[in-house]
Structure formats: structure tokens, C-alpha cells
C-alpha positions in Angstrom: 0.0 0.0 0.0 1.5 3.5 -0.7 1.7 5.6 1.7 2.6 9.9 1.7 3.7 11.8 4.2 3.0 15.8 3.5 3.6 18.9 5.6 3.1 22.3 4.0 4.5 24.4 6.8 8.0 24.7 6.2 9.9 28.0 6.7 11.3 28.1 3.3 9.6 25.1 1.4 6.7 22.6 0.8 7.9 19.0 1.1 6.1 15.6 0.2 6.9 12.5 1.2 5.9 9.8 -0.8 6.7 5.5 -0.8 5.7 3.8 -3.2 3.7 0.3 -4.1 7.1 -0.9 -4.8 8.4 0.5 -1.4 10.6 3.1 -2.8 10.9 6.6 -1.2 10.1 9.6 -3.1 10.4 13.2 -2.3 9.4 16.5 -3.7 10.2 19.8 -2.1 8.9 22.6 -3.5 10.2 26.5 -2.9 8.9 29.9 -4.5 10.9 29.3 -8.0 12.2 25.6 -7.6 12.2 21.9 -7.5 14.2 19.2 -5.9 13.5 15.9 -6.1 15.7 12.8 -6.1 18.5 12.6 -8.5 17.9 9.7 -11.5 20.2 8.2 -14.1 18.7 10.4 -16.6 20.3 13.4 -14.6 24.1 11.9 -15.4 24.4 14.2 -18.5 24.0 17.7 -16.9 25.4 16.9 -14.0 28.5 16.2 -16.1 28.4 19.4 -18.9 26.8 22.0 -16.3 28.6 20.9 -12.8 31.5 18.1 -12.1 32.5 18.2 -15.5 32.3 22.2 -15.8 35.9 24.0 -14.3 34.3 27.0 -13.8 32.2 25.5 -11.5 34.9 23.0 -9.7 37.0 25.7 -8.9 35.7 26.2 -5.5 34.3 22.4 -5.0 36.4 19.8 -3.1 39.5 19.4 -4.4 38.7 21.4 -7.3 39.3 19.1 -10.3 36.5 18.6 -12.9 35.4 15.0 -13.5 35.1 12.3 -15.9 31.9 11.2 -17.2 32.6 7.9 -15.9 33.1 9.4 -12.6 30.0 11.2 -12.7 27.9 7.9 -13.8 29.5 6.2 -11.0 28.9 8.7 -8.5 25.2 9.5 -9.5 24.2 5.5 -9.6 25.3 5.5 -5.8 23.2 8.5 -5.1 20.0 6.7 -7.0 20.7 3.2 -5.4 20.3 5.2 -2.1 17.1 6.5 -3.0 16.3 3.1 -4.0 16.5 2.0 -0.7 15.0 4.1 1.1 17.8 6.4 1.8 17.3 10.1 1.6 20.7 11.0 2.5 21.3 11.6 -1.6 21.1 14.0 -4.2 18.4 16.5 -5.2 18.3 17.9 -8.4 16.9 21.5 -8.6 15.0 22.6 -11.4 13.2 26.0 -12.3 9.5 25.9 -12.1 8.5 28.2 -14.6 10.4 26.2 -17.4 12.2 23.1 -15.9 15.7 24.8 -16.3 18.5 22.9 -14.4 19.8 25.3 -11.9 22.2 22.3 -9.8 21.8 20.1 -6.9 22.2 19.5 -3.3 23.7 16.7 -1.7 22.6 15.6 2.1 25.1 12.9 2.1 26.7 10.4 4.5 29.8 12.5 4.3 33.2 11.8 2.3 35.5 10.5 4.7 35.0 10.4 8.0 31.4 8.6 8.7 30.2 9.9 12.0 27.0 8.7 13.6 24.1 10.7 13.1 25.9 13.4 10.8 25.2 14.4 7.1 27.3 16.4 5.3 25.8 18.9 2.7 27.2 20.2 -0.4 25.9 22.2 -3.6 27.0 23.0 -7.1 24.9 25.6 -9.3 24.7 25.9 -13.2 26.7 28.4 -14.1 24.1 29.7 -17.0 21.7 30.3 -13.2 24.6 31.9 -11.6 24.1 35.2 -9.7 20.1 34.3 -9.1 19.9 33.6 -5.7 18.6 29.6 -7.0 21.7 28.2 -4.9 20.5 29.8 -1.3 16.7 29.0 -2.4 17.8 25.5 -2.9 20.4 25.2 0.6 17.5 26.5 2.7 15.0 24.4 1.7 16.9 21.7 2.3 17.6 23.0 5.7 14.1 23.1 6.7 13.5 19.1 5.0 16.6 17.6 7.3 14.7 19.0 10.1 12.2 17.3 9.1 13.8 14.0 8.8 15.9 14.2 12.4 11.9 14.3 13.6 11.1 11.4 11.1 14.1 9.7 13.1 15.9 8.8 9.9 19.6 7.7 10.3 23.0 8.7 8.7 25.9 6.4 9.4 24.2 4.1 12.0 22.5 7.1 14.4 19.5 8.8 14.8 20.1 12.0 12.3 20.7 15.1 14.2 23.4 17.6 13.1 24.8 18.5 9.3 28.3 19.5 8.8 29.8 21.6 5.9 33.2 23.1 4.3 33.9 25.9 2.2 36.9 27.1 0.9 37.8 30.6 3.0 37.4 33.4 0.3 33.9 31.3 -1.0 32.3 34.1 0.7 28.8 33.4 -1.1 28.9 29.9 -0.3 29.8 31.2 3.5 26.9 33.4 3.3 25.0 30.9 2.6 25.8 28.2 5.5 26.0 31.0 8.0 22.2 32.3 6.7 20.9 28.3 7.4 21.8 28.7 10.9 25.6 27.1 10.2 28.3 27.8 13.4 31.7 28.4 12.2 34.3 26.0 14.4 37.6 26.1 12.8 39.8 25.9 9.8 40.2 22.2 8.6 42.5 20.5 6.1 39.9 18.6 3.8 40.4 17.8 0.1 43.7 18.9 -0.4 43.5 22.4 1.0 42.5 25.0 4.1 38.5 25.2 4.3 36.7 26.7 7.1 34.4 23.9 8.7 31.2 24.7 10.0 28.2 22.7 12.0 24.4 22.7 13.0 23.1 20.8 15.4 19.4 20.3 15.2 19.2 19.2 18.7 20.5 22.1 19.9 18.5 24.1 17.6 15.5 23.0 18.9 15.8 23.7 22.3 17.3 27.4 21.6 14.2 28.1 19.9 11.6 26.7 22.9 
């Protein structure tokens, strides 16, 4: 039997929860000018031309190199097996509304590296051709607003009960700095992470919650 799960009342966002006869779990999360709903294999192709392929784009990115298309496949058929099962610690892909335009995505992930329990690690690459629209923040805040949601839904990351996200941007990425600091992001310290000095920052929905009772 399928079953959907819908809340409306977001602070940036509309979000729908939805799994399927075939038990798969499908999300759509809706903002003033966007869409972002799980990443599919038909996605490979401008997520290779317009972001991990693009070195415009990669410049401030991990470790800044540009990827292969076979790199891109392989990453983005680990981000659909996850949805697959059930796992909404993936990819997003972010549309336009008004005319289905690919503006990027947004990855709540697992993390690269270090795996901690009940941590996800968010990144986000835009589209160039989008750049300079404020799509990128629209996109990171709505996102925001659904991982709150799913630390109540008491989803896990890594083998514990999701409840904080972590993030890295290079120092002088002052947008993308703007844009973790506006989603409620606490700066901690300078890190050494994918081959270079990026600030690390942290948000802890636990603590969150009880600042705001």
C-alpha cells in the first residue's frame, strides 16, 4: 500500500513525502521558484556538462578538479541506489519551475571520509548559466528546513538517529559562506579537507530545537 507523508508548513519550502507500491521513497520539495526531487540516471548528463564536468564550477568544489563522465555515472548511480532504498541521505536535483531549467543540486550525504553517527554532510553545485540568481541559497535553505524534518522522522545517517549536518567551504567562498552562515551554520575552525585549508562549520538540530523553545 502506498503511503505519503505531506507537511506544508515549512519556513522556506513545501515538502512531500511519498513511498511507493514498490516501497521506494520519493520526495518533492517545492520553494517559490524551484524543484528538488531525487537525483535519476537520466540526470548523469548535466550533472557532467553544467557541474562536475564544468571548471568554472569546480574551482571552488572539493578538491577542485573537474570529473570524468565515468566518474559522474558512478557517482550518481550511488546516489539513485540510495534513494532506492530508502535512503534520503542523496542528491536532489533543482529545477526551475517556470520552465524546468537545471539550476544544480544538493547533496545531504553520508559524508566523504569520516562517517560519524548521526551526521550528514551537505554540499551544492549551481549551473553556471543560473549563476548570480539567488537559486543556490533558495535550494540550501530548503533543504535545511527538510533535514529538520527527517531528524523528527528519526531517519539515520551512518548508523545514528540523524541530528546535526556539517559543511566546508573554501575561505574566500564568501557566497557559499553566506550561505551556510544564513541556514543557521556555526563556524568552528579551519580544517585540512580535500587537499586544501577550508573553514568547517556545523548545525546541530538538537540544539536548535531547544534554543528556539
Amino acid at each position: 500500500m502506498k503511503k505519503t507523508y505531506k507537511f506544508n508548513k515549512l519556513s522556506n519550502a513545501e515538502a512531500h513525502f511519498e513511498l511507493t507500491e514498490s516501497n521506494e521513497l520519493h520526495v518533492l520539495i517545492r520553494t517559490d521558484n524551484l524543484y528538488l526531487e531525487p537525483v535519476k540516471e537520466e540526470d548523469i548528463t548535466p550533472y557532467h556538462e553544467k557541474l562536475f564536468g564544468n571548471s568554472t564550477v569546480m574551482k571552488s568544489f572539493v578538491t577542485g578538479i573537474t570529473q570524468e563522465l565515468s566518474e559522474v555515472q558512478n557517482t550518481v548511480k550511488i546516489w539513485v541506489e540510495r534513494w532506492k532504498n530508502n535512503n534520503p541521505f542523496s542528491s536532489l536535483t533543482v529545477t526551475r519551475i517556470d520552465d524546468d531549467k537545471f539550476v544544480g543540486q544538493v547533496n545531504l550525504g553520508p559524508g566523504i571520509k569520516d562517517k560519524i553517527p548521526g551526521t550528514a554532510e551537505i554540499s551544492y553545485t549551481v549551473n553556471p548559466e543560473v549563476a548570480g540568481c539567488g537559486f543556490g541559497s533558495e535550494a540550501v535553505r530548503a533543504v535545511f528546513d527538510y533535514a529538520e524534518k527527517l531528524s523528527e522522522m528519526k531517519f539515520e545517517v551512518n548508523g545514528g538517529g540523524f541530528r546535526e549536518i556539517i559543511a566546508t567551504a573554501l575561505p574566500n567562498n564568501y557566497k557559499s559562506i553566506k550561505i551556510l552562515e544564513n541556514c543557521g551554520m556555526k563556524f568552528e575552525k579551519e580544517i585540512n579537507a580535500h587537499g586544501s585549508i577550508r573553514n568547517f562549520y556545523r548545525k546541530n538540530f538538537t540544539v536548535a530545537s531547544i534554543a528556539n523553545k
